[in-house]
N, CA, C and O of each residue as an XYZ file, in Angstrom:
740
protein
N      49.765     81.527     50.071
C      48.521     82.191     50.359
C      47.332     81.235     50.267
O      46.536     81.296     51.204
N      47.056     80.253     49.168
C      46.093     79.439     49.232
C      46.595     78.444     50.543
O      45.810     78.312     51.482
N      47.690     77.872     50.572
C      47.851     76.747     51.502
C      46.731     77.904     52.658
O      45.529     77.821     52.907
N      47.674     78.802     53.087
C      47.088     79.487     54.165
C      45.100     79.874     54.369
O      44.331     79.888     55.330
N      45.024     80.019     53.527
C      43.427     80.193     53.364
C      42.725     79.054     53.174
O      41.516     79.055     53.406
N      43.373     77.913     52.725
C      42.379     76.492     52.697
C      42.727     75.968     53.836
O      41.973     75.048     54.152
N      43.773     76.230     54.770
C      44.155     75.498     56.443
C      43.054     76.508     57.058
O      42.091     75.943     57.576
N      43.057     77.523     57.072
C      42.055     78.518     58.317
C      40.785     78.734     57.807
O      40.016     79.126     58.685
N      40.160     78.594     56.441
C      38.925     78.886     56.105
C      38.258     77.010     55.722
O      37.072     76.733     55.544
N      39.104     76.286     55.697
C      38.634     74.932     55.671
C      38.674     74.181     56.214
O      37.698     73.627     56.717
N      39.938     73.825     56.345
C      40.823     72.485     57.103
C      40.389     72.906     58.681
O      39.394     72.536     59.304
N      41.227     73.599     59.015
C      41.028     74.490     60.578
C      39.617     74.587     61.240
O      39.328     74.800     62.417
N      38.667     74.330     59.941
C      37.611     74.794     60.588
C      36.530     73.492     60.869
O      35.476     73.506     61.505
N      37.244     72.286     60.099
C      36.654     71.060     60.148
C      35.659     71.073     58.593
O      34.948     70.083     58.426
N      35.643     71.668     58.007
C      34.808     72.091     56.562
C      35.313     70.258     55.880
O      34.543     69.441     55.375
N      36.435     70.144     56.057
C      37.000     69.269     54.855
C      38.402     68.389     56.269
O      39.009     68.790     57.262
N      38.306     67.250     55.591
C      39.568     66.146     56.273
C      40.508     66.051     55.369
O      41.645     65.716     55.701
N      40.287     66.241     54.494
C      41.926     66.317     53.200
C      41.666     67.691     52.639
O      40.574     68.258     52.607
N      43.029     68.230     52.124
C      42.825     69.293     50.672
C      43.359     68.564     49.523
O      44.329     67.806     49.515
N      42.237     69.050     48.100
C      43.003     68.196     47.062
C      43.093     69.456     45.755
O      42.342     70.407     45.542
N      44.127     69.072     45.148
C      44.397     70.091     44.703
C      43.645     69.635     43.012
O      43.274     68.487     42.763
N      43.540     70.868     41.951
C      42.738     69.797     40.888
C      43.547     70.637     39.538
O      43.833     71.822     39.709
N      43.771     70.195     38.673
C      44.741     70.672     37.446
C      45.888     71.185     37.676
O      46.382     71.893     36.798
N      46.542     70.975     38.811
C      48.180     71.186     39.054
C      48.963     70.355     38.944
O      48.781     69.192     39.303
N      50.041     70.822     38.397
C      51.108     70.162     38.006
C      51.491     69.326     39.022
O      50.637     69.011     39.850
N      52.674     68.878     39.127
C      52.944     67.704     40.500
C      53.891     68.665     41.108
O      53.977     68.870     42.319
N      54.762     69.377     39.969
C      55.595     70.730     40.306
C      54.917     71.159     41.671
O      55.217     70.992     42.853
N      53.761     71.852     40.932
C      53.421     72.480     41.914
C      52.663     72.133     43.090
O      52.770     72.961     43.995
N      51.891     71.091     43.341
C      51.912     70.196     44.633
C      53.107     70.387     44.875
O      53.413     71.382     45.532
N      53.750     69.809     44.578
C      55.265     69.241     45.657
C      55.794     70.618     46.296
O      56.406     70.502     47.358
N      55.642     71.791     45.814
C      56.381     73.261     46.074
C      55.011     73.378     47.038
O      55.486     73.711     48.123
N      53.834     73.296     47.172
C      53.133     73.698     47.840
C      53.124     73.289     48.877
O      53.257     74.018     49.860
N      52.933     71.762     48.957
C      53.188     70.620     49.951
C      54.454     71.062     50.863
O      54.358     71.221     52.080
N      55.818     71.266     50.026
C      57.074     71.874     51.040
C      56.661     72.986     51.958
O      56.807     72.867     53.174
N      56.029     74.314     51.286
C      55.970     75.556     51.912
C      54.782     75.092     53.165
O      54.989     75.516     54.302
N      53.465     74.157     52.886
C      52.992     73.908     54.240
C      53.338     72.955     55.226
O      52.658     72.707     56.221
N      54.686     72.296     54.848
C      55.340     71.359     55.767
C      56.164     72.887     56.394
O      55.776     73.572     57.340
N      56.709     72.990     56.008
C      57.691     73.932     56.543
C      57.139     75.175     57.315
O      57.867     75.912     57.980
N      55.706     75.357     57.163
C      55.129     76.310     58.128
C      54.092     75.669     59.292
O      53.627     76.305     60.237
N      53.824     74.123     58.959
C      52.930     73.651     59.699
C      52.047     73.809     59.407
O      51.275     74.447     60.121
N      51.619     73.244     58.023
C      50.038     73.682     57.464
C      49.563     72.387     57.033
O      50.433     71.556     56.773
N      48.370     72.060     56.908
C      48.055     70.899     55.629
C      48.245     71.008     54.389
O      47.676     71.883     53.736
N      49.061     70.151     53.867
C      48.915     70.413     52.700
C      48.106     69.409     51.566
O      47.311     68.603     52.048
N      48.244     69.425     50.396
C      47.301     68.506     49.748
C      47.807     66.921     49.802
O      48.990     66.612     49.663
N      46.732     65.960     50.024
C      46.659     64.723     50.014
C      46.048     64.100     48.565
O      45.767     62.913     48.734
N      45.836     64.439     47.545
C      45.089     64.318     46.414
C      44.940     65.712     45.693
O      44.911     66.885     46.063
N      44.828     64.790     44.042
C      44.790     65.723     43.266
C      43.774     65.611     42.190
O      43.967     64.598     41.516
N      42.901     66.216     41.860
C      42.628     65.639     40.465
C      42.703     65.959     39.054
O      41.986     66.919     38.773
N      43.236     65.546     38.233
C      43.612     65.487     36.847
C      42.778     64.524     35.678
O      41.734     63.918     35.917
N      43.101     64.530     35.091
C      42.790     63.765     33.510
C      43.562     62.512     33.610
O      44.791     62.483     33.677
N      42.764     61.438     33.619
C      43.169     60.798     33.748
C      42.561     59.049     32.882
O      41.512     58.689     33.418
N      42.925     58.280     32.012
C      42.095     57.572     31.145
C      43.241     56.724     30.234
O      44.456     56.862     30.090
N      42.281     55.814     29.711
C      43.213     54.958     28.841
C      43.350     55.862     27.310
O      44.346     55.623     26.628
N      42.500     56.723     26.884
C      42.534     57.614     26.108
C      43.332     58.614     25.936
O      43.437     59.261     26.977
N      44.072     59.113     24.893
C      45.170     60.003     24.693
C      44.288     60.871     24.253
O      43.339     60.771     23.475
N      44.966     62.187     25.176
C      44.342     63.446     24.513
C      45.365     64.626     25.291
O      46.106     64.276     26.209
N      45.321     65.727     24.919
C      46.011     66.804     25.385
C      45.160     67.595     25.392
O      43.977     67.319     25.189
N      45.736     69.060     25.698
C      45.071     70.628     26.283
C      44.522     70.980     25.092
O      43.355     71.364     25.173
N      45.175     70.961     23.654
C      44.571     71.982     23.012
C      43.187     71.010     21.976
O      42.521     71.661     21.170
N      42.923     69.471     22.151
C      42.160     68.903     22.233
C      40.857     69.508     22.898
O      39.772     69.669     22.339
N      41.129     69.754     23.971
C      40.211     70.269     25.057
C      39.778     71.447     24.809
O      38.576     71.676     24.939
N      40.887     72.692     24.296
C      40.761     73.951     24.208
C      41.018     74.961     25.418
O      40.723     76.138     25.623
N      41.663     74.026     26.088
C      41.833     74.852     27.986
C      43.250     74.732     27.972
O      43.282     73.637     27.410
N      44.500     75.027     28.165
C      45.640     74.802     28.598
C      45.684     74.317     29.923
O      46.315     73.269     30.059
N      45.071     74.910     31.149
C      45.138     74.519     32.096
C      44.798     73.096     32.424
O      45.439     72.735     33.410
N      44.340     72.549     32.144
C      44.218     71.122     31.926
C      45.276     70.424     32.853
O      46.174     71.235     33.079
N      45.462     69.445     33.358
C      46.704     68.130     33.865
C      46.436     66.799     33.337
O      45.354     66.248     33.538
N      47.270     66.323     32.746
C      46.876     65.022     32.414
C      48.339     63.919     32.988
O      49.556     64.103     32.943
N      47.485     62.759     33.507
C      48.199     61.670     33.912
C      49.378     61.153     32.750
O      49.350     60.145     32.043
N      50.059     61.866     32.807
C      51.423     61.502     31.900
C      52.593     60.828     32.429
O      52.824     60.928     33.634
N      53.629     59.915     31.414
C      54.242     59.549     32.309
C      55.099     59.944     32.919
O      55.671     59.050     33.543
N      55.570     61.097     33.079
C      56.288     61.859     34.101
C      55.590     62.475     34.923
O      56.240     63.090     35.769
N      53.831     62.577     35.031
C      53.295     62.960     36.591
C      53.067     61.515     37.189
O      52.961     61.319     38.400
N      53.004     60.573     36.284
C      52.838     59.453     37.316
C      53.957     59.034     37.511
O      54.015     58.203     38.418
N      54.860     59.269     37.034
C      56.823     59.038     38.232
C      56.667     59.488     39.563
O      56.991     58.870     40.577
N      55.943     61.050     39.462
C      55.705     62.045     41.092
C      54.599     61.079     41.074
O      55.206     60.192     40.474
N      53.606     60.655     41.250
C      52.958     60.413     41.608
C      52.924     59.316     42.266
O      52.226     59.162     43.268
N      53.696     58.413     41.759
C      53.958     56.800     42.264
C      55.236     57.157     43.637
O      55.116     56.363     44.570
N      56.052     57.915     43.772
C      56.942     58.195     44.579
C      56.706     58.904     45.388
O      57.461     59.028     46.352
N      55.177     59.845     45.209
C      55.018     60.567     46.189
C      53.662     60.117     47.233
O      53.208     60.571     48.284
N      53.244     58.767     46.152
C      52.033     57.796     47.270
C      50.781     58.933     46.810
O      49.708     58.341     46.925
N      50.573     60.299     46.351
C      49.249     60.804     46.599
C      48.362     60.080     45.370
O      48.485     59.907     44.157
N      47.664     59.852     46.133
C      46.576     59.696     44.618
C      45.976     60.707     44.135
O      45.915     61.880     44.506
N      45.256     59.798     42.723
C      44.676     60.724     41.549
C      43.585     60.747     41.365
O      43.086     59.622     41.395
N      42.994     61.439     41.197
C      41.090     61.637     41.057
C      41.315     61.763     39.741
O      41.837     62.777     39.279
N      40.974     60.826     39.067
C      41.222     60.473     37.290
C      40.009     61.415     36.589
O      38.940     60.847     36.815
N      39.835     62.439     35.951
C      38.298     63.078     35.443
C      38.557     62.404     34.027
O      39.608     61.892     33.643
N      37.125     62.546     33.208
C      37.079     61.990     31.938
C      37.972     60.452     31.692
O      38.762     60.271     30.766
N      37.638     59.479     32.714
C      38.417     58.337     32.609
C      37.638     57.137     31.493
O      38.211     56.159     31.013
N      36.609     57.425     31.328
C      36.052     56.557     30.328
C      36.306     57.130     29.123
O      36.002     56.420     28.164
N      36.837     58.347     28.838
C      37.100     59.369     27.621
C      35.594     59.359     26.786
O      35.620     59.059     25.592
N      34.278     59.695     27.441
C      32.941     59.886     27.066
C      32.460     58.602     26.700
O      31.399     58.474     26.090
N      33.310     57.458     27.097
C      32.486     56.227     26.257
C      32.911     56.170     25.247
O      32.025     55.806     24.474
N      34.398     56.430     24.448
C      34.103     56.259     23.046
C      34.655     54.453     22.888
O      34.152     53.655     22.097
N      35.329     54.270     23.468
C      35.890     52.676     23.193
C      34.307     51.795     23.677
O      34.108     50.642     23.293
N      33.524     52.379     24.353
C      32.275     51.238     24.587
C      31.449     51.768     22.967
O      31.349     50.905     22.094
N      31.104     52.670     22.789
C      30.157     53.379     21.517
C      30.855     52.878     20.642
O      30.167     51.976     20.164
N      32.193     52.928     19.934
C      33.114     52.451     18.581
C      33.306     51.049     18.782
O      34.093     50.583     17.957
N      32.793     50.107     19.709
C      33.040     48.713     19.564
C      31.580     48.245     19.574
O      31.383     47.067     19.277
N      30.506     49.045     19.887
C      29.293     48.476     19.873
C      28.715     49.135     18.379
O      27.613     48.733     18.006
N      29.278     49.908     17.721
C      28.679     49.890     16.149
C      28.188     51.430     16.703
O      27.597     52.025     15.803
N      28.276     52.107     17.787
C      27.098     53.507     17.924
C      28.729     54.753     17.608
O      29.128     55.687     18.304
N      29.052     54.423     16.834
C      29.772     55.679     16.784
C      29.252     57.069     16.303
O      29.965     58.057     16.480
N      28.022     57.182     15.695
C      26.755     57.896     15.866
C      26.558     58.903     16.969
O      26.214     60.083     16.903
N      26.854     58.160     17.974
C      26.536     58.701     18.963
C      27.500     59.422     19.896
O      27.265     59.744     21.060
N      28.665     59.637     19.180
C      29.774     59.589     19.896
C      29.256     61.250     19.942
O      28.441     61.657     19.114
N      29.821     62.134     20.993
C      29.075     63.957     20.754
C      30.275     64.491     20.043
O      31.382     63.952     20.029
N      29.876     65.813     19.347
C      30.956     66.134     18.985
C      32.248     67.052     19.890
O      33.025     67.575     19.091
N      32.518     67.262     21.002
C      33.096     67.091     22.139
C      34.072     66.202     22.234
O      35.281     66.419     22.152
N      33.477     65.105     22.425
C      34.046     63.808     22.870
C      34.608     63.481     21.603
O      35.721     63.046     21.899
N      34.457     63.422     20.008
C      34.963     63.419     18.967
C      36.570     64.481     19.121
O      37.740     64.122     18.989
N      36.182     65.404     19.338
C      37.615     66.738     19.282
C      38.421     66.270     20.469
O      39.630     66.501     20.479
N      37.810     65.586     21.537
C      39.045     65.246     22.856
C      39.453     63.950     22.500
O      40.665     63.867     22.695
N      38.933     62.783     22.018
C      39.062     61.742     22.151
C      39.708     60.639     21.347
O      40.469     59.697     21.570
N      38.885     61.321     20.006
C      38.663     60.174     18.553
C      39.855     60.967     17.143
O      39.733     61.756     16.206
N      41.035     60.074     17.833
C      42.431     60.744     16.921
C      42.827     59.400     16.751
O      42.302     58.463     17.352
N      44.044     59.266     15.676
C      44.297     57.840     15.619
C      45.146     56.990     15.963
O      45.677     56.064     15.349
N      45.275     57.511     17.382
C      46.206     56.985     17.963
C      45.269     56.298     18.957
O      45.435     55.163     19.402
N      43.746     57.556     19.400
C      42.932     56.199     20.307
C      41.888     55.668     19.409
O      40.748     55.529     19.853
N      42.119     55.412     18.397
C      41.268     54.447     17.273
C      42.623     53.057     16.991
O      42.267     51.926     16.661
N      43.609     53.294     17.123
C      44.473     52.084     17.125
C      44.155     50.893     18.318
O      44.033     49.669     18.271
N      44.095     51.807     19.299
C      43.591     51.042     20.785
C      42.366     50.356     20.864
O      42.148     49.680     21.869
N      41.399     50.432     19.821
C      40.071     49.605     19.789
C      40.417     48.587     19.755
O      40.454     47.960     20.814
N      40.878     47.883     18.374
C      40.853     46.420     18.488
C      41.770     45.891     19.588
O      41.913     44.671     19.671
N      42.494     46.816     20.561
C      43.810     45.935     21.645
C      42.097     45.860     22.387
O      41.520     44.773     22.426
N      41.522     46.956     22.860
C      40.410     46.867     23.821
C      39.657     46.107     23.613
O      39.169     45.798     24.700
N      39.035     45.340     22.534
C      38.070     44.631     22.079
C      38.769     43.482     22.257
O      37.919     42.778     22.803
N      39.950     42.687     22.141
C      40.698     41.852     22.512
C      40.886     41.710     23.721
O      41.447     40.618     23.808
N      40.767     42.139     24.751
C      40.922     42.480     26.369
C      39.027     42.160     26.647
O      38.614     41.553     27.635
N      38.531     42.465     26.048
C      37.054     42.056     26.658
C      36.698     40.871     26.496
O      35.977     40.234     27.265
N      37.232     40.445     25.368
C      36.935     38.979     24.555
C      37.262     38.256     25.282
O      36.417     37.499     25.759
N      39.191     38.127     25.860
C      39.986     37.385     27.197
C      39.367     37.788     28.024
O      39.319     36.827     28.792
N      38.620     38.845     28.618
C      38.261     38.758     30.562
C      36.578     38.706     30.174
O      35.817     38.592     31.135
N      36.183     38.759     29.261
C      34.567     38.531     28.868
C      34.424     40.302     29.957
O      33.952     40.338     31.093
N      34.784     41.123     29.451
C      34.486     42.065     30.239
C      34.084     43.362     29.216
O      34.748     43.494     28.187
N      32.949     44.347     29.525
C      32.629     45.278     28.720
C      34.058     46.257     28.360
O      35.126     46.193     28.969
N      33.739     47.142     27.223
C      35.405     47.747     27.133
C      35.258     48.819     28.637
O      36.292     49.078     29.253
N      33.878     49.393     29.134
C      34.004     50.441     30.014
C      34.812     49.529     31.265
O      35.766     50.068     31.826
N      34.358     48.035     31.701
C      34.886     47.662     32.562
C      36.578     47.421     31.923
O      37.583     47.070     32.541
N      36.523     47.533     31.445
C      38.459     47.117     30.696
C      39.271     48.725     30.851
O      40.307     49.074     31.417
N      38.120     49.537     29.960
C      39.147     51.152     30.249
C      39.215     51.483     32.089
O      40.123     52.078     32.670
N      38.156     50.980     32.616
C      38.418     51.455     34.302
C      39.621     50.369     34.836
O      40.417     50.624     35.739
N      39.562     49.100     34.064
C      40.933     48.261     34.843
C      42.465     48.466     34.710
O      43.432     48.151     35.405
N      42.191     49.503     32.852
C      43.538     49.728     32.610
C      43.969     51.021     33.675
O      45.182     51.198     33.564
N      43.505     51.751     34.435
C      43.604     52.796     35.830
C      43.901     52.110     36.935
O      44.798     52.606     37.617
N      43.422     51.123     37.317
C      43.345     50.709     38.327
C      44.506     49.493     38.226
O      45.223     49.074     39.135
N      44.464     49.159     37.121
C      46.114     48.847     37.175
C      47.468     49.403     37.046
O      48.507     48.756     36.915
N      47.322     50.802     37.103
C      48.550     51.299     37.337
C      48.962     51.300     38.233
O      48.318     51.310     39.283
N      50.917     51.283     38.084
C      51.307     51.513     39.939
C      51.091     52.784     40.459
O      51.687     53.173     41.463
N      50.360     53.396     39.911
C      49.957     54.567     40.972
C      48.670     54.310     41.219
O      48.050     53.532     40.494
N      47.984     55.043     42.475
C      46.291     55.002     42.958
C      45.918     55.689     42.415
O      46.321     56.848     42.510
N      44.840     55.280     41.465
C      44.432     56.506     40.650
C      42.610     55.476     41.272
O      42.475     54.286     41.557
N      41.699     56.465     41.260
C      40.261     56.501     41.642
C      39.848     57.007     40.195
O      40.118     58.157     39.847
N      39.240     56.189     39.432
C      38.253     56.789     38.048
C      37.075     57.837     38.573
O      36.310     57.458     39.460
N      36.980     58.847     38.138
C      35.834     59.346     38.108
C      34.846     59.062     37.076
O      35.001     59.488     35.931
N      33.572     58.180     37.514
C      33.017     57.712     36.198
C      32.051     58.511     35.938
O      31.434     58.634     36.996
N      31.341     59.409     34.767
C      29.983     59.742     34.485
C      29.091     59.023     33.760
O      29.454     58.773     32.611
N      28.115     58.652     34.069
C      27.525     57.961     33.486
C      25.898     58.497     33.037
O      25.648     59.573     33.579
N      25.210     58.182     32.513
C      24.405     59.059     31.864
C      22.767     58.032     32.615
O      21.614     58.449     32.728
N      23.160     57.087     32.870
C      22.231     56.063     33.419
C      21.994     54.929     34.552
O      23.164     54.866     34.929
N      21.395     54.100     35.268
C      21.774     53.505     35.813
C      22.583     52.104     34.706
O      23.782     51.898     34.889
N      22.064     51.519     33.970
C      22.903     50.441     33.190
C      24.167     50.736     32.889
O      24.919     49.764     32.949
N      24.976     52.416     32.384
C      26.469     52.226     32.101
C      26.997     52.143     33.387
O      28.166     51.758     33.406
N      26.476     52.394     34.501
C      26.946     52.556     36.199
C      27.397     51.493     35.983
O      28.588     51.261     35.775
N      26.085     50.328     36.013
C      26.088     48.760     36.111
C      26.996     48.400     35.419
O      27.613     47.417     35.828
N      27.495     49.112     33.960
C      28.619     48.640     33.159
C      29.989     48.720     33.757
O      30.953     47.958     33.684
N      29.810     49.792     34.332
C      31.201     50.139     34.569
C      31.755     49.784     35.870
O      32.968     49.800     36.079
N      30.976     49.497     36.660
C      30.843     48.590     38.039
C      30.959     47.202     37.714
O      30.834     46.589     38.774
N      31.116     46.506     36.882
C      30.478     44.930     36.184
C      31.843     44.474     36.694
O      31.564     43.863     37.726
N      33.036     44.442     36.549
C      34.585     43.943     37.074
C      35.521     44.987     37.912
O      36.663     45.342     37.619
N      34.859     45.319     38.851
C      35.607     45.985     39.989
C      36.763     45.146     40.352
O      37.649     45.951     40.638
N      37.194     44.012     40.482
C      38.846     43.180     40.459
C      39.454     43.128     39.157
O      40.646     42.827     39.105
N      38.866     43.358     38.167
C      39.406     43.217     36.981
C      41.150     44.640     37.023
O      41.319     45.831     37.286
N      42.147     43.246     36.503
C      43.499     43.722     36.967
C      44.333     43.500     35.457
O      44.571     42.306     35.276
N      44.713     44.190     34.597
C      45.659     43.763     33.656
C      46.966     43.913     33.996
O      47.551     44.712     34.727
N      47.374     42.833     33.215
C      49.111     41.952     33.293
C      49.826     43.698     32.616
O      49.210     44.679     32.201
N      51.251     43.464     32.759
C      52.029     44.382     32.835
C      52.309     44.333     31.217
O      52.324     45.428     30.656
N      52.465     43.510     30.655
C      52.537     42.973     29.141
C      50.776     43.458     28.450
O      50.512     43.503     27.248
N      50.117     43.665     29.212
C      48.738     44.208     28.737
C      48.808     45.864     28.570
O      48.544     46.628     27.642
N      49.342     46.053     30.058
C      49.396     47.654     30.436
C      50.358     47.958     29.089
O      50.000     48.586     28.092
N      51.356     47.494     29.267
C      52.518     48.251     28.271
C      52.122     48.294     26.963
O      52.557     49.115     26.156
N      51.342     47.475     26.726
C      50.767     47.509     24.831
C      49.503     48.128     24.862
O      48.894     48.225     23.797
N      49.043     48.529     25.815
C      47.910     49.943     25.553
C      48.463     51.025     26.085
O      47.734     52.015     26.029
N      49.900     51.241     26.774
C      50.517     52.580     27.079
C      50.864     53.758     26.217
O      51.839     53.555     25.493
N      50.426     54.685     26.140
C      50.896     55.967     25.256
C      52.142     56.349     25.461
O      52.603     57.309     24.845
């Protein structure tokens, strides 16, 4: 029923050139994707999920519905070529705020999704990764995405033009596989 209503009230109508689907499982892409192959529909080309060098889950959040880039959606994901619209990929800034001394500032939000100690172990690997590429940690948390074998696109928020500038600062910035694997959850 949605395939059908986003092909004739969107797609069909020129509204949109892709559909992307946003907190679904890969399950359910892939079952959706079949039923509009099999009727001749569009189906989704992108998805977006949670996606970050930061560990966090649903009840972190307080939403179940939630998707997060885990490593069994990025198995579907790497095999199925769609990319990922990564949300909360800087995880609020806390690896740039906890390495610059402003943990002050961290909100309390971003404290309940973010700041557990499993992503407080990951500071000093991140602060070690900026030191080797002389790169801010925001430019290091967007490289550890962009070095996965899947396409994942960060969605960045930024509160200013300077964290833009931060987080824009190493757009080639690429970590080694021996990097990826020792900041992997």
């Amino acid at each position: 029923e949605l395939i059908d209503m986003a092909n004739d009230e969107v797609y069909d109508k020129g509204y949109a050139t892709f559909l992307g689907a946003s907190n679904w499982t890969s399950e359910r892409i892939q079952k959706a994707n079949d039923w509009a192959k099999a009727h001749g529909k569009q189906g989704f080309s992108m998805s977006e999920i949670q996606a970050s060098l930061a560990h966090c889950d649903a009840t972190w959040w307080g939403d179940d519905t939630i998707q997060f880039l885990t490593k069994e959606e990025e198995a579907w994901y790497a095999k199925s070529g769609m990319p990922v619209l990564g949300f909360a990929s800087q995880a609020k800034g806390i690896f740039s705020k906890l390495l610059s001394g402003q943990e002050d500032k961290i909100s309390a939000r971003a404290r309940e999704r973010f700041l557990s100690p499993e992503n407080l172990a990951l500071v000093p690997k991140v602060k070690k990764l900026c030191e080797k590429y002389d790169a801010s940690p925001a430019a290091v948390t967007l490289a550890y995405l962009l070095s996965k074998p899947v396409r994942v696109i960060p969605l960045v928020g930024c509160s200013n033009p300077v964290q833009l500038a931060d987080s824009l600062s190493q757009p080639d910035l690429r970590l080694t596989e021996a990097e990826m694997a020792d900041l992997s959850h």
